[in-house]
C-alpha positions as CSV (number, residue, x, y, z in Angstrom):
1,X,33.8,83.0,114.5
2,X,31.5,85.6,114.4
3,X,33.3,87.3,116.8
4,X,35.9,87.7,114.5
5,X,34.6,89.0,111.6
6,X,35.7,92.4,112.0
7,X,39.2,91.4,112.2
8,X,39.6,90.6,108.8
9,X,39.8,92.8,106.1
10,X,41.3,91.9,102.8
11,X,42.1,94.9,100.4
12,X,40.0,93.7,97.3
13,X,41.5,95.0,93.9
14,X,38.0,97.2,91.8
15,X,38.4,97.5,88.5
16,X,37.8,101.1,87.6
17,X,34.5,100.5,85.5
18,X,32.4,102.8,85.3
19,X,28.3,102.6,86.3
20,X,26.7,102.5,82.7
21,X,29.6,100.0,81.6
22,X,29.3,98.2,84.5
23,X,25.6,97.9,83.8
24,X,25.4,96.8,80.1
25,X,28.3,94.6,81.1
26,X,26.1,92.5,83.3
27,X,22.4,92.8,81.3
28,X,20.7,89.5,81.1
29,X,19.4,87.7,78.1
30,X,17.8,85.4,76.8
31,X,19.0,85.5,73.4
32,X,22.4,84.7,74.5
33,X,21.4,81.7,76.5
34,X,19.4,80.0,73.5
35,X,22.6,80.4,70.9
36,X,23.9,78.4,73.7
37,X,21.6,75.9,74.6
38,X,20.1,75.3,70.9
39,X,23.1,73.6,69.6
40,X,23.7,71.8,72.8
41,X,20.0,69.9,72.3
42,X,20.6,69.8,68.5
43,X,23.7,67.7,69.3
44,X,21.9,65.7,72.1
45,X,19.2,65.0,69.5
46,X,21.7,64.2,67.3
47,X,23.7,61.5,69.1
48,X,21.0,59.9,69.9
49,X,19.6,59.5,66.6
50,X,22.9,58.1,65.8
51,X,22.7,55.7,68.8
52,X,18.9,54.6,68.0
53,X,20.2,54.4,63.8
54,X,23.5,52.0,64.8
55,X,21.5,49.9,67.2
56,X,18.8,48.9,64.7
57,X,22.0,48.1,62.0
58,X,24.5,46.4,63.9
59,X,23.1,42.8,65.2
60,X,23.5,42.1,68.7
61,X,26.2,40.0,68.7
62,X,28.5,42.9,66.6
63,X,27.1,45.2,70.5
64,X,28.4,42.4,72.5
65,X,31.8,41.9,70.5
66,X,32.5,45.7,70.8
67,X,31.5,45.7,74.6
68,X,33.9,42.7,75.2
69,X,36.8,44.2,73.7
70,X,36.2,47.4,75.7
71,X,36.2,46.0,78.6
72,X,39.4,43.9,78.1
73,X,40.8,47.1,77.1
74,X,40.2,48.5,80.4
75,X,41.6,45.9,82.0
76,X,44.6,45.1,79.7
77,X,45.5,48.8,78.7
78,X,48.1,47.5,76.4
79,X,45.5,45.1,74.7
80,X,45.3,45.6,70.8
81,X,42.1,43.6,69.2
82,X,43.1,42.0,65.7
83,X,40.8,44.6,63.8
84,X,42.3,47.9,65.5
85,X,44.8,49.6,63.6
86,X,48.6,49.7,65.0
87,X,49.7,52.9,67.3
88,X,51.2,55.3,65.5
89,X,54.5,56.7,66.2
């Protein structure tokens, strides 16, 4: 193969962008990465404060009830429990 790497030229498209375009273009930061990655742990944080908040108020048996018809769901997709609400049209 690397005998043949001379053979192939592809014609690649270049945008015409300039150098000091170019270069502000692709500047790193840090301040862009943290308005991304702050909300992404606040809503982690969040969910799981949800989880930990349900699990101490619902009694185990209510967990194993929802867990059951879950899993009949996914084996009986057209499987409706008594309590869920009909398919809307």
């Amino acid at each position: 193969m690397a005998d043949h790497a001379g053979e192939f030229k592809v014609a690649w498209y270049r945008v015409p962008v300039d150098r000091q375009t170019m270069r502000e273009l692709t500047r790193r930061s840090d301040g862009k990465g943290l308005l991304q990655v702050v909300p992404w742990l606040g809503l982690l944080v969040l969910t799981g404060a949800a989880a930990l908040y349900a699990g101490k108020r619902l009694p185990l048996a209510a967990w194993r009830e929802i867990i059951a018809i879950l899993r009949r769901q996914e084996r009986e997709p057209g499987y409706q429990h008594a309590c869920a609400l009909p398919p809307s049209e």
